[in-house]
N, CA, C and O atoms as a DFTB+ gen file, in Angstrom:
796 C
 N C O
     1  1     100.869      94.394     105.422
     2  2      99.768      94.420     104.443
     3  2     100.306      94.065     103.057
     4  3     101.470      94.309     102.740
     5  1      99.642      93.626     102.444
     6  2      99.864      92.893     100.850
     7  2      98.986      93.703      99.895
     8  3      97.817      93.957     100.184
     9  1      99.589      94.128      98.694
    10  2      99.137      94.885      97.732
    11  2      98.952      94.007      96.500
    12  3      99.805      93.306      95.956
    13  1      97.633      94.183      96.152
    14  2      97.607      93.613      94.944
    15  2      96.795      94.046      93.853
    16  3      95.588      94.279      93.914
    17  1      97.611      94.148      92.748
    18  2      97.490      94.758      91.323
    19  2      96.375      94.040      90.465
    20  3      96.481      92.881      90.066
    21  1      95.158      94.969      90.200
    22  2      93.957      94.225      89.816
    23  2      94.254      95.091      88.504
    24  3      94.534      96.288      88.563
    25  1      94.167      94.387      87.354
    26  2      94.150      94.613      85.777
    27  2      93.201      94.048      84.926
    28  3      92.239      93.497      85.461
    29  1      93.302      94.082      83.270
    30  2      92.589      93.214      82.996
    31  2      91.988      94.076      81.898
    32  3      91.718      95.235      82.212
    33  1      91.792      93.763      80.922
    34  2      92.002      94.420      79.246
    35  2      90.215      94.642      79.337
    36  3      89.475      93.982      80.068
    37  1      89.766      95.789      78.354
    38  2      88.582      96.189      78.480
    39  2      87.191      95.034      77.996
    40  3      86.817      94.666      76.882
    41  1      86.820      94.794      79.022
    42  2      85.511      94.176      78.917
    43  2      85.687      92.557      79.667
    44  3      84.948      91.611      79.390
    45  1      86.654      92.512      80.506
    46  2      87.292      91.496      81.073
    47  2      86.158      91.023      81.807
    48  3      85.544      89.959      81.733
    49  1      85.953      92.375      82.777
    50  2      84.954      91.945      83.844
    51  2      86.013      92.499      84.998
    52  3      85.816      91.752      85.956
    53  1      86.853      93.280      85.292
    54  2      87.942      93.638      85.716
    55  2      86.956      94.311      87.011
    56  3      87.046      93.828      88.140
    57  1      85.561      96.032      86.577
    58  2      84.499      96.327      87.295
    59  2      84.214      95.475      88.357
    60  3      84.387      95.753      89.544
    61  1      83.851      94.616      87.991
    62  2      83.051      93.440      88.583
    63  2      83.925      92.820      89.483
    64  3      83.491      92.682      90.627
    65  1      84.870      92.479      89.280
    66  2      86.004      91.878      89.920
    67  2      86.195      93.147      91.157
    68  3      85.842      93.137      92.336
    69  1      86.538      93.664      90.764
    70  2      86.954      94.815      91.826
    71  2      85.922      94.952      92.788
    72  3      86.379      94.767      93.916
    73  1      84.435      95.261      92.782
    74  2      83.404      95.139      93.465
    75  2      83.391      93.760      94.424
    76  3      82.831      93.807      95.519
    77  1      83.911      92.775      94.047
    78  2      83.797      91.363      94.175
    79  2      84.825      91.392      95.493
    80  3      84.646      90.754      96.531
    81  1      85.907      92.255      95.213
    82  2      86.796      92.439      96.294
    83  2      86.632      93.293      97.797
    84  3      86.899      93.056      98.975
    85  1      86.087      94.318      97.090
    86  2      85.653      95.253      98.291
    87  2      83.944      94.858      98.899
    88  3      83.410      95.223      99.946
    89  1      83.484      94.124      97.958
    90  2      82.297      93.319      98.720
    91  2      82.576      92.212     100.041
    92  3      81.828      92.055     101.006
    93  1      84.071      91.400      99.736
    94  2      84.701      90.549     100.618
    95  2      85.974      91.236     101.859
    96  3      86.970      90.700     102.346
    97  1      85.284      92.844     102.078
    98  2      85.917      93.811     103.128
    99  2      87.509      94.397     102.741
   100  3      88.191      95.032     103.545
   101  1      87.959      94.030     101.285
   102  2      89.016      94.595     100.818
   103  2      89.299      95.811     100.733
   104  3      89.157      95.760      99.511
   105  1      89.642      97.145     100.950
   106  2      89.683      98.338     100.256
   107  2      90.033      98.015      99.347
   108  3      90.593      96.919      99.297
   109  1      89.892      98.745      98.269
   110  2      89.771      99.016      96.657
   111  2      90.560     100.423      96.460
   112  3      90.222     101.374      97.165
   113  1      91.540     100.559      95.573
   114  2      91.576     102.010      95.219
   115  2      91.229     101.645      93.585
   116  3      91.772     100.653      93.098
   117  1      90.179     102.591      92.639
   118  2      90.261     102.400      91.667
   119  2      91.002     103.858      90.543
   120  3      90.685     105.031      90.346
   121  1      91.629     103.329      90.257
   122  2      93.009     104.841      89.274
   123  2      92.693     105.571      88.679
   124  3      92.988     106.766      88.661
   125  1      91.383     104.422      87.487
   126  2      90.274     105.697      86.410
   127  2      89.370     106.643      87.080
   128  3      89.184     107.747      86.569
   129  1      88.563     106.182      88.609
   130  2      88.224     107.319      89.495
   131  2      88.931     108.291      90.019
   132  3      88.385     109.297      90.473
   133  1      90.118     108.132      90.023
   134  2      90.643     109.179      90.817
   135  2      91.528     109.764      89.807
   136  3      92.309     110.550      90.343
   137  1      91.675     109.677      88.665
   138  2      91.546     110.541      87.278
   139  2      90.676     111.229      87.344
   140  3      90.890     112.439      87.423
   141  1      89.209     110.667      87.336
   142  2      87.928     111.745      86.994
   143  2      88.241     112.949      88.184
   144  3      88.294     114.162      87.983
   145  1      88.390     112.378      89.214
   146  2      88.609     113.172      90.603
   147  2      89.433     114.493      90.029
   148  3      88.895     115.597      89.951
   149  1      90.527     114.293      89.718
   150  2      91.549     115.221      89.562
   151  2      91.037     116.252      88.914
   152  3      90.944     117.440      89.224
   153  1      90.462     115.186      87.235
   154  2      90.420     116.449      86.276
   155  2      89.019     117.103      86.407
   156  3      88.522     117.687      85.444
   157  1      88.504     117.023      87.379
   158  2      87.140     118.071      87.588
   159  2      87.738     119.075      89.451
   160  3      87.191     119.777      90.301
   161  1      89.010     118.542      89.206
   162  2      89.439     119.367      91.010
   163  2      90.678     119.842      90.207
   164  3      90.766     120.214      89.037
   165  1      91.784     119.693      91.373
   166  2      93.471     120.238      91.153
   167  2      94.034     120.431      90.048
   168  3      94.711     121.435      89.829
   169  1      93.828     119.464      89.165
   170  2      94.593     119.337      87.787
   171  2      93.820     120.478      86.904
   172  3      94.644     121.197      86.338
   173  1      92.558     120.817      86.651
   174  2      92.061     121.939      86.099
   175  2      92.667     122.962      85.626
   176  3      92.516     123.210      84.429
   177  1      93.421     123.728      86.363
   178  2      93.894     125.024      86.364
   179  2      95.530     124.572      85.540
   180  3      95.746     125.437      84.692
   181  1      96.179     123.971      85.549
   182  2      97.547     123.302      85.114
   183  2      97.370     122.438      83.546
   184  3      98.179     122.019      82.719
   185  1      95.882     122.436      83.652
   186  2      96.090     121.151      82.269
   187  2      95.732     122.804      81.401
   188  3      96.452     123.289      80.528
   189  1      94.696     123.298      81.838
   190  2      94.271     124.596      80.454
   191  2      95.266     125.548      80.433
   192  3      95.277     126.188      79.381
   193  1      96.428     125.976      81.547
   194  2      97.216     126.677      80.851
   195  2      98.143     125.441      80.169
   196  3      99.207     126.058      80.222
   197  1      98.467     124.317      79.647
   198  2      98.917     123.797      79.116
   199  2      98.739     123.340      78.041
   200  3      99.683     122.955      77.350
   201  1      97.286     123.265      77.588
   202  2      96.469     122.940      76.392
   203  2      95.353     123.289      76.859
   204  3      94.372     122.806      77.425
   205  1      95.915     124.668      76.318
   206  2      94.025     126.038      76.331
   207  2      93.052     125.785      75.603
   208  3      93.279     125.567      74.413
   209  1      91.842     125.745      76.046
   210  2      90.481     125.393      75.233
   211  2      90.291     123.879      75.866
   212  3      89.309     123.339      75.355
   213  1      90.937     123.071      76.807
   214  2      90.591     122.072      76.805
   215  2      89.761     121.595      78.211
   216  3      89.578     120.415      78.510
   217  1      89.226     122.941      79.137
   218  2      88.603     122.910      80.389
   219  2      86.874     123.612      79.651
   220  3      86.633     124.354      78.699
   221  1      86.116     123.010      80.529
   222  2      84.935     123.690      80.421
   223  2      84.241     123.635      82.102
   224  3      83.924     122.667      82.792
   225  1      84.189     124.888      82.331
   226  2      83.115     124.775      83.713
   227  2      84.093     124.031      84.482
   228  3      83.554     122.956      84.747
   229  1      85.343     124.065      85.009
   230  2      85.901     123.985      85.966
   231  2      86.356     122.975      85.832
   232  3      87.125     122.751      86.767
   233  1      86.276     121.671      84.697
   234  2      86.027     120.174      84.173
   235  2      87.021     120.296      83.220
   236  3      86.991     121.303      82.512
   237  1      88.250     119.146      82.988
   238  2      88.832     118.902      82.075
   239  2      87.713     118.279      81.349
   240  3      86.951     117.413      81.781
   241  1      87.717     118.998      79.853
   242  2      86.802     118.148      78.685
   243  2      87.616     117.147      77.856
   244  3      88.514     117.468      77.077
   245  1      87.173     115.810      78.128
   246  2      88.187     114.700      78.163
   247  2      88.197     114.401      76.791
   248  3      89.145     113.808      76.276
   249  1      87.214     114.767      76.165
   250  2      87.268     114.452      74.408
   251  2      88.583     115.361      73.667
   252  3      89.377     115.067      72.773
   253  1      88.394     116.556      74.475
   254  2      89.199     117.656      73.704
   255  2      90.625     117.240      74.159
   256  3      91.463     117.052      73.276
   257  1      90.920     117.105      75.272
   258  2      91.785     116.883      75.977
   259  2      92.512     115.649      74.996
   260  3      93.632     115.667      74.485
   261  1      91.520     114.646      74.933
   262  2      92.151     113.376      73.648
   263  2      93.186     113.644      72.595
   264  3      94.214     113.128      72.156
   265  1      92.248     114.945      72.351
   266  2      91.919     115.054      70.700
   267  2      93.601     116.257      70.617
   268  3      94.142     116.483      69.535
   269  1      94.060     116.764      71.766
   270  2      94.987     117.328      71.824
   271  2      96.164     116.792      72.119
   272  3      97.140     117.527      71.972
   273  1      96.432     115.098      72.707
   274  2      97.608     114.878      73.084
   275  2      97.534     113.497      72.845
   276  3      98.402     112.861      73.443
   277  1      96.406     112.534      71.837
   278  2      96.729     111.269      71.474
   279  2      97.713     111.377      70.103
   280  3      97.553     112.237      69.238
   281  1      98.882     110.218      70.070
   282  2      99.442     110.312      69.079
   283  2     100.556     111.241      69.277
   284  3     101.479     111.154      68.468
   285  1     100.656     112.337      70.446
   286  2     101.968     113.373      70.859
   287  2     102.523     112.665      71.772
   288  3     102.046     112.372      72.869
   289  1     103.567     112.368      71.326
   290  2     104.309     111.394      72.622
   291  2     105.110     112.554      73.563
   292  3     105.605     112.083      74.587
   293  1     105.274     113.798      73.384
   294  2     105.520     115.170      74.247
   295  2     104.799     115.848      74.827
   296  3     105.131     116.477      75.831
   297  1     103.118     115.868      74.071
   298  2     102.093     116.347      74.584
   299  2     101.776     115.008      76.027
   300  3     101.422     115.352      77.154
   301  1     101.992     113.635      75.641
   302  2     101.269     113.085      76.612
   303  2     102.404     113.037      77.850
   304  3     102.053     112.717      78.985
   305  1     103.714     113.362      77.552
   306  2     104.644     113.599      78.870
   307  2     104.191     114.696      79.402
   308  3     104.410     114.665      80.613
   309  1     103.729     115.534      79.117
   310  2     103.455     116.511      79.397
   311  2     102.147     117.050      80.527
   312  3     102.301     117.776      81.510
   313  1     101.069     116.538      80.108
   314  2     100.276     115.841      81.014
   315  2     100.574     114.847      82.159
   316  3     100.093     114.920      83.290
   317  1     101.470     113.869      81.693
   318  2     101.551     113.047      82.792
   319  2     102.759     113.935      83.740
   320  3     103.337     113.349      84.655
   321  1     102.927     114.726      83.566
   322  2     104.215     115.733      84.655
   323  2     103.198     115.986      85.092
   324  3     102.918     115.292      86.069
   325  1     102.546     116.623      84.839
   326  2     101.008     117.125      85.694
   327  2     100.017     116.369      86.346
   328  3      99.512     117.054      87.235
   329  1      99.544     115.281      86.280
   330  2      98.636     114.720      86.518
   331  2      99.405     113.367      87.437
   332  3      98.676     112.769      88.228
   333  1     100.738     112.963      87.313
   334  2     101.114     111.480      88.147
   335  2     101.189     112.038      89.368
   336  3     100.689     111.496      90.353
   337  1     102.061     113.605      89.428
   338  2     102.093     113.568      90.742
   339  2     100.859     113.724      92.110
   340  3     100.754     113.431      93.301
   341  1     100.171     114.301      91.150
   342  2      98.481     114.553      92.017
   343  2      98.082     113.156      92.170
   344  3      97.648     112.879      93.289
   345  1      98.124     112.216      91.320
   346  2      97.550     110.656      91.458
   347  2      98.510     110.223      92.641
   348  3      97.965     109.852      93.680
   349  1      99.780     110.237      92.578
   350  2     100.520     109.281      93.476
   351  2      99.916     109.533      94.794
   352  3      99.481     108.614      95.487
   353  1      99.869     111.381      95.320
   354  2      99.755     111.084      96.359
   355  2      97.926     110.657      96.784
   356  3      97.563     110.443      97.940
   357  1      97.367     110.629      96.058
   358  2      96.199     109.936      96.341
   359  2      96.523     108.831      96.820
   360  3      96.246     108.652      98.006
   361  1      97.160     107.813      96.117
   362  2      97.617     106.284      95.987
   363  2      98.151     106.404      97.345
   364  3      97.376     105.909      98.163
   365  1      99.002     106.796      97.757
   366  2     100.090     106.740      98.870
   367  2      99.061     106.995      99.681
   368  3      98.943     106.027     100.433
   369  1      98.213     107.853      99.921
   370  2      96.945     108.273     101.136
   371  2      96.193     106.875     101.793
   372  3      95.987     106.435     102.924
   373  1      95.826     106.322      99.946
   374  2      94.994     105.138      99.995
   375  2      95.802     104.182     100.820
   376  3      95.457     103.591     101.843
   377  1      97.060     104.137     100.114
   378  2      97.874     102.485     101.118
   379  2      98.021     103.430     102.644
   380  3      98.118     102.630     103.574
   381  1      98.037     104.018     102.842
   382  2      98.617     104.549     103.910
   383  2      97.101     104.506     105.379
   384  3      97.118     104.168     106.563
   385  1      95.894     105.087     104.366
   386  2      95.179     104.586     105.359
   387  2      94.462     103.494     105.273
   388  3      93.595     103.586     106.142
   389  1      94.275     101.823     104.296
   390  2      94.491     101.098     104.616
   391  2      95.343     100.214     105.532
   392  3      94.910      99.443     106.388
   393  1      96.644     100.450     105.213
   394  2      97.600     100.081     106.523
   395  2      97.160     100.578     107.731
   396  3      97.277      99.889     108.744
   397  1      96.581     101.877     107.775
   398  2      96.449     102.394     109.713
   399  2      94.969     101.303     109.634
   400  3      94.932     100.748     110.732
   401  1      94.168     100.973     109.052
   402  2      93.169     100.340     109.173
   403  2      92.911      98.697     109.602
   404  3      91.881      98.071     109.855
   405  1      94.392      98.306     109.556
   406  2      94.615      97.035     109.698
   407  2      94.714      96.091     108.522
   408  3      95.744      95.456     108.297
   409  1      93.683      96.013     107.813
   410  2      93.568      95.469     106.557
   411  2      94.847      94.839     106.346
   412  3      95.936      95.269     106.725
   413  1      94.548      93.483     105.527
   414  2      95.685      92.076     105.631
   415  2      96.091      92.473     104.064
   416  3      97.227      92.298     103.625
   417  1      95.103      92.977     103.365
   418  2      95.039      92.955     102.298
   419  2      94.420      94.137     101.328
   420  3      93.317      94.548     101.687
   421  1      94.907      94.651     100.314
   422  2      94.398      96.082      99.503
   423  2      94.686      95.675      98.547
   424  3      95.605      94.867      98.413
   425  1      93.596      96.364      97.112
   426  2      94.141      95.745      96.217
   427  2      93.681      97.322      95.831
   428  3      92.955      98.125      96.417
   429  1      94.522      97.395      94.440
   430  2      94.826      98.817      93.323
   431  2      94.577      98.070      92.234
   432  3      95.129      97.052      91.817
   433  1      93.172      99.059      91.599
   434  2      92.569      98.418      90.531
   435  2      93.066      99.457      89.369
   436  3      92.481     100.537      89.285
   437  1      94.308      99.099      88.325
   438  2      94.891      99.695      87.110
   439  2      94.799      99.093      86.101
   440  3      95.386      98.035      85.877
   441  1      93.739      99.913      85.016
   442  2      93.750      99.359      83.639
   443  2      95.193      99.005      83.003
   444  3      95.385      97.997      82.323
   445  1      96.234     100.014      83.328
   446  2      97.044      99.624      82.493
   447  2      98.627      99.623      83.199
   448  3      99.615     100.281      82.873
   449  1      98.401      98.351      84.576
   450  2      99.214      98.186      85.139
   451  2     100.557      97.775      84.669
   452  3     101.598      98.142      85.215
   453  1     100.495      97.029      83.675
   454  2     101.904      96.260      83.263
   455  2     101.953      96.956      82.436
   456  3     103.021      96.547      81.981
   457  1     101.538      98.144      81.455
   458  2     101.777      99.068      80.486
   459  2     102.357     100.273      81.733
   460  3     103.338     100.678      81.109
   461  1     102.367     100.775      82.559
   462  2     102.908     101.497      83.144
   463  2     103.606     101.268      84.130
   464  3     103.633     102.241      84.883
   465  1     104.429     100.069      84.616
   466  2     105.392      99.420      85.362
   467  2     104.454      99.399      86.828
   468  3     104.878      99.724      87.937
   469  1     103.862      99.196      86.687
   470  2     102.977      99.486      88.087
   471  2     102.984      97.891      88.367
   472  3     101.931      97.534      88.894
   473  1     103.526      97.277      88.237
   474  2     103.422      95.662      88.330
   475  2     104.952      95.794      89.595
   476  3     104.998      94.993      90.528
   477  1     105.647      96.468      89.488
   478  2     106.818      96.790      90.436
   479  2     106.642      97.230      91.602
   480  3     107.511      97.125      92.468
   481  1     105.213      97.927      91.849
   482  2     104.838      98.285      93.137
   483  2     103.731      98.128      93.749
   484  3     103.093      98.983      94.363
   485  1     103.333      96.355      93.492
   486  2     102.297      95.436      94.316
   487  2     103.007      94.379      94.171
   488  3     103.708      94.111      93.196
   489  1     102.825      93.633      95.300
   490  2     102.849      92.596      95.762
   491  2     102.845      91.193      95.091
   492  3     103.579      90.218      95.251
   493  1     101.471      91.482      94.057
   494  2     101.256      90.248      93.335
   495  2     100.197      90.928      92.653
   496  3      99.640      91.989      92.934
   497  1      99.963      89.894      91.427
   498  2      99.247      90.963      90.291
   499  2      97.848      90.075      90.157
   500  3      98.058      88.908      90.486
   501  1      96.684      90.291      89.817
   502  2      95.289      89.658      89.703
   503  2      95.136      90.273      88.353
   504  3      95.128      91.502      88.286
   505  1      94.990      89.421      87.061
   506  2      94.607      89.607      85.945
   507  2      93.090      88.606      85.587
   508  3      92.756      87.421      85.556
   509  1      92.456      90.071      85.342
   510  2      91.070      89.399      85.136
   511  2      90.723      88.868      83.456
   512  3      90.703      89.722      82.570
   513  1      90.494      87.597      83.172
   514  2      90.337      87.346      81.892
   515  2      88.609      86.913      81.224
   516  3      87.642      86.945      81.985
   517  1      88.497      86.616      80.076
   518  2      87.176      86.367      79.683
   519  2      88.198      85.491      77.848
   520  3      89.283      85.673      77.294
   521  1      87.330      84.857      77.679
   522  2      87.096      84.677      76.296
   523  2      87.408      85.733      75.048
   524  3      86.728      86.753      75.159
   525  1      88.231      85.723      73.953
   526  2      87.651      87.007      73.143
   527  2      86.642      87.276      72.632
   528  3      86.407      88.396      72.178
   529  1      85.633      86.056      72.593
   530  2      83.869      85.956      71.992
   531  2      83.440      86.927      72.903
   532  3      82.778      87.920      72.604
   533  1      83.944      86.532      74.342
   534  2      82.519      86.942      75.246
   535  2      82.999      88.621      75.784
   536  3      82.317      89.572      76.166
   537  1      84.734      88.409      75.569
   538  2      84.808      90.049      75.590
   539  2      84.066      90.949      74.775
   540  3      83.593      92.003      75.200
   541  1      83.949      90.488      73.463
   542  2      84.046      91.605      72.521
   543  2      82.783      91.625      72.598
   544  3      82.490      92.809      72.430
   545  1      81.705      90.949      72.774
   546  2      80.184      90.459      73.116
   547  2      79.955      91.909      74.360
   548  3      79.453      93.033      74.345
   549  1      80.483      91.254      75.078
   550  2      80.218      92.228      76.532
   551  2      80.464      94.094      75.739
   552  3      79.583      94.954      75.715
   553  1      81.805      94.235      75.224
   554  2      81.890      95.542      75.553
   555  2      80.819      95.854      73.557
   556  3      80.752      97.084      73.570
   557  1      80.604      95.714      73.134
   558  2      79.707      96.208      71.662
   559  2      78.252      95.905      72.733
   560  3      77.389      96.673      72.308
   561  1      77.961      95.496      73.338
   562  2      76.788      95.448      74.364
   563  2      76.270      96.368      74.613
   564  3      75.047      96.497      74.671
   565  1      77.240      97.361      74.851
   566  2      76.869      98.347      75.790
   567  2      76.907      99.379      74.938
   568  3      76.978     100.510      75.418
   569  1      76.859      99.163      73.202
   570  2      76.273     100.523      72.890
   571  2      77.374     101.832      72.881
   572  3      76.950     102.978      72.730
   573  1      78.561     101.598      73.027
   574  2      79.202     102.699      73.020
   575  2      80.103     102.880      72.681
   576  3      80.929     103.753      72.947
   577  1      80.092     101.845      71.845
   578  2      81.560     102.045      71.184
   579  2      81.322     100.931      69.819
   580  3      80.611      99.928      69.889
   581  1      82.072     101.358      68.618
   582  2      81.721     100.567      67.730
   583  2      83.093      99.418      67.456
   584  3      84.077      99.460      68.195
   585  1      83.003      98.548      66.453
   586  2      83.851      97.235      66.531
   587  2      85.350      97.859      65.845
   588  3      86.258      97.035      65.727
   589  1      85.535      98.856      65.533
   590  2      86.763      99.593      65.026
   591  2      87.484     100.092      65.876
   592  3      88.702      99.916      65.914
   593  1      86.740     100.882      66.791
   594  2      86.960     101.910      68.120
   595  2      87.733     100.631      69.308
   596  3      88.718     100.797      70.027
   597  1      87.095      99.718      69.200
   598  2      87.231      98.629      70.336
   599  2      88.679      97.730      69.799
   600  3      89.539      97.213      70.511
   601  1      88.590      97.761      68.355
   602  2      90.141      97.048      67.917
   603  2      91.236      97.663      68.388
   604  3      92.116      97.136      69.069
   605  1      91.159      99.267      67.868
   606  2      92.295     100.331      68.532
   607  2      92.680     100.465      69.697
   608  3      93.866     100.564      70.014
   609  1      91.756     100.484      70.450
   610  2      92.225     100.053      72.157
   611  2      92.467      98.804      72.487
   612  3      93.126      98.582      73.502
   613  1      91.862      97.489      71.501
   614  2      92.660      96.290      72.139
   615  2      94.311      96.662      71.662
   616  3      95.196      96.196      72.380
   617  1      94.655      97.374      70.634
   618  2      95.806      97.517      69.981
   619  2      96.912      97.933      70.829
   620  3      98.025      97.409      70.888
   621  1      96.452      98.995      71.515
   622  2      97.033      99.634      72.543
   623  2      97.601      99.025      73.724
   624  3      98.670      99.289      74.273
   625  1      96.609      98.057      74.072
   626  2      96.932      97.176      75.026
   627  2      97.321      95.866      75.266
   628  3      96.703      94.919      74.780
   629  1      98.464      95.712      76.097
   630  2      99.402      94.493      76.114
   631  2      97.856      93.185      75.991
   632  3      96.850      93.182      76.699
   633  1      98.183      92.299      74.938
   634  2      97.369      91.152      74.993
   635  2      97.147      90.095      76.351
   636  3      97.776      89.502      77.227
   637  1      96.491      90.206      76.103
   638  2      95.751      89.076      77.402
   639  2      96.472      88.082      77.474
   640  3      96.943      87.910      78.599
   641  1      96.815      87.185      76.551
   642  2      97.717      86.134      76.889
   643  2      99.414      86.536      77.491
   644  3     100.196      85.830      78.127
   645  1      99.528      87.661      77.089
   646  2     101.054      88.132      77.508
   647  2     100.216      88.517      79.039
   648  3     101.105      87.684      78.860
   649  1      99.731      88.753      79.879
   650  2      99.128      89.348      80.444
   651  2      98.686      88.419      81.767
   652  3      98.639      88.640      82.977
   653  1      98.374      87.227      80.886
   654  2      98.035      85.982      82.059
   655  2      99.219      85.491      82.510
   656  3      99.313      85.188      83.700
   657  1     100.238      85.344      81.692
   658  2     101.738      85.080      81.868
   659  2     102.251      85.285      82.865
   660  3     102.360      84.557      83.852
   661  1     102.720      86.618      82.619
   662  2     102.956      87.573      83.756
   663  2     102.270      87.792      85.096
   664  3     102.749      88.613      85.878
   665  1     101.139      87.080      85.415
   666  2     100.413      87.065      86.410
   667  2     100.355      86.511      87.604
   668  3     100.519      85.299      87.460
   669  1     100.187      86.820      88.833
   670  2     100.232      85.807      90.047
   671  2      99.257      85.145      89.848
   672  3      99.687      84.011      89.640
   673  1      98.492      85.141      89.799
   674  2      96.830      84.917      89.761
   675  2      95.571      85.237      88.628
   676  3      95.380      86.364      88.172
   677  1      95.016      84.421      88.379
   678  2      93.870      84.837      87.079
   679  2      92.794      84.560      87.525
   680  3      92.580      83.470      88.054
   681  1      91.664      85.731      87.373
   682  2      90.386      85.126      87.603
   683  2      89.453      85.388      86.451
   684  3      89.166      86.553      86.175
   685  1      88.953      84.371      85.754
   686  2      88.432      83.951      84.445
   687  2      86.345      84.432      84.965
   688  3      85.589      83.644      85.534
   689  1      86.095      85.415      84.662
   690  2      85.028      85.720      84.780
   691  2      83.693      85.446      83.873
   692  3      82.540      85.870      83.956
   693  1      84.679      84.105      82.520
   694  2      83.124      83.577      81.378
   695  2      81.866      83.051      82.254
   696  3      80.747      83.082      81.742
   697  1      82.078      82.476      83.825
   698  2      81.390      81.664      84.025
   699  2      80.013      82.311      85.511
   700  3      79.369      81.562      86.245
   701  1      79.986      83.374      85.502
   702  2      79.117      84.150      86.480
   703  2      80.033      84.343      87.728
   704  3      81.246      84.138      87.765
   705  1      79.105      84.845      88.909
   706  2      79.700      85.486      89.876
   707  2      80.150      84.557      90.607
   708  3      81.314      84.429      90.985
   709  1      79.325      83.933      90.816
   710  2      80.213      82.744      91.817
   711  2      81.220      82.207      91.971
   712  3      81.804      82.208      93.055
   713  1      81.789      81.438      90.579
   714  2      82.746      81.310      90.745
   715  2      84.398      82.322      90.779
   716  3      85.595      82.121      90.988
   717  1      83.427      83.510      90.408
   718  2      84.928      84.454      90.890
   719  2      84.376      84.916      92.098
   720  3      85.387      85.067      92.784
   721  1      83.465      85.221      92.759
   722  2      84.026      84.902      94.598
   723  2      84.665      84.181      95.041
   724  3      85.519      84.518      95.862
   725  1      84.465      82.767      94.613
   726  2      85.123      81.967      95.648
   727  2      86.763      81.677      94.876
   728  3      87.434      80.708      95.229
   729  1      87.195      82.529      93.943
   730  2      88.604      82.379      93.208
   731  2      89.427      83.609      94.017
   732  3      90.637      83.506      94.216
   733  1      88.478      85.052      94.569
   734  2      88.726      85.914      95.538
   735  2      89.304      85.347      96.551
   736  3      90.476      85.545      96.871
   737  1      88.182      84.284      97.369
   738  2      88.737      83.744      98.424
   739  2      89.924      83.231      99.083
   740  3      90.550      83.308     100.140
   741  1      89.932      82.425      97.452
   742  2      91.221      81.509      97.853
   743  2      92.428      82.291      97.747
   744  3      93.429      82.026      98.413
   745  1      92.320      83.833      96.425
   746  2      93.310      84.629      96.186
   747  2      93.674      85.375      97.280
   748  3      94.836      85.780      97.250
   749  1      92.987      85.685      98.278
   750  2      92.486      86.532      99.711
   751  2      93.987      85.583     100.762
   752  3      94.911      86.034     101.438
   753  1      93.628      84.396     100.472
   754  2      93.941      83.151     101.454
   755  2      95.674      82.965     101.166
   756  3      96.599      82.594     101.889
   757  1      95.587      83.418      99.746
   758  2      97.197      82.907      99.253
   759  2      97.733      83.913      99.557
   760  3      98.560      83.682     100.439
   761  1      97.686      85.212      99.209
   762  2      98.476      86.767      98.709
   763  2      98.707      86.694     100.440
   764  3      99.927      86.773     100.580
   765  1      98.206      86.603     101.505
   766  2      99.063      86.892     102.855
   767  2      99.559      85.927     103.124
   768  3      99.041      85.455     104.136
   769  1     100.528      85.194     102.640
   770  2     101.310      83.881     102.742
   771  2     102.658      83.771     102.032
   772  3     103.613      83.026     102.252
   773  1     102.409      84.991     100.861
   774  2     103.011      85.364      99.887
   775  2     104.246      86.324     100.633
   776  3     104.086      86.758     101.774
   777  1     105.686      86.634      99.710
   778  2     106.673      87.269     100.844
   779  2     106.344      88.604     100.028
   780  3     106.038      88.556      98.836
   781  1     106.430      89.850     100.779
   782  2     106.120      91.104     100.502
   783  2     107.286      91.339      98.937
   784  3     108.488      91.106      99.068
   785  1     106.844      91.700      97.880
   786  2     107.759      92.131      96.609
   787  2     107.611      93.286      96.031
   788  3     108.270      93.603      95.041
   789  1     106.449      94.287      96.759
   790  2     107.061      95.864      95.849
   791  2     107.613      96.693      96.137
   792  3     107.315      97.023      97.285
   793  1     108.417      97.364      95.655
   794  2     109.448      98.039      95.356
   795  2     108.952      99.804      96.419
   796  3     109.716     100.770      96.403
């Protein structure tokens, strides 16, 4: 089986892409779900004795939670001691029962794959791109975030052009659905042809 690393900077179309995959019989694992997973299950009890006041109703409260460990580069090791190991073995479950499933192909959908070396343990990497017009268009769209808020997180994150670079594969989503199905396809067609590379 072949693993492949679906990324792709906010408002890419990265969502969409991923749907696009598991619509064409791929399993999907997606990383920011199984975050939410954690911090309303296991991680609960470990994150509030660690930064008290930051659970409500059984729920890590993700604002507070922010507001306690952005900018702490000890506070956010700190969390991640807590929270990678509950993720991995999700991850490991996921490849594990894809592989008993047969599946030629799985892909792991990570916002911030090449920011967290996660590019070392798939196969080949799928970076989803857009325009910066039609990014920044798409995500102020939706109302939830303002054009300041949206600079700081592009800030954060490795640029798109460093990003396509580094990439096995790009699928450019300015132009509707179609043509990133059939860029799936052919990506579907190449990645098991490809010699196995993660680590």
């Amino acid at each position: 089986m072949r693993v492949l690393g679906l990324t792709g900077s906010i408002g890419m179309g990265k969502s969409t892409t991923a749907k696009l995959f598991a619509e064409a019989g791929v399993p999907v694992y997606d990383a920011d779900a199984t975050v939410h997973k954690v911090y309303e299950g296991e991680a609960v009890p470990a994150i509030e004795a660690a930064f008290p006041g930051t659970t409500f109703d059984g729920k890590v409260d993700r604002a507070k939670l922010s507001a306690k460990v952005v900018g702490d580069a000890e506070a956010i090791r700190r969390l991640e001691a807590i929270v990678h190991p509950m993720l991995r073995s999700y991850h490991q479950k996921f490849l594990d029962d894809a592989e008993r499933s047969g599946a030629p192909v799985a892909v792991i959908d990570v916002p911030l794959l090449f920011e967290t070396g996660g590019d070392k343990r798939v196969d080949a990497v799928v970076v989803v791109t857009t325009s910066p017009d039609i990014q920044r268009e798409r995500i102020l769209a939706r109302g939830t975030m303002s054009s300041e808020a949206l600079d700081a997180i592009l800030a954060r994150q490795m640029p798109d052009e460093e990003k396509r670079k580094r990439a096995d594969f790009v699928v450019d989503t300015s132009h509707g659905l179609d043509p990133v199905r059939a860029r799936i396809h052919d990506i579907l067609d190449q990645v098991v042809k490809m010699p196995p590379r993660r680590i």
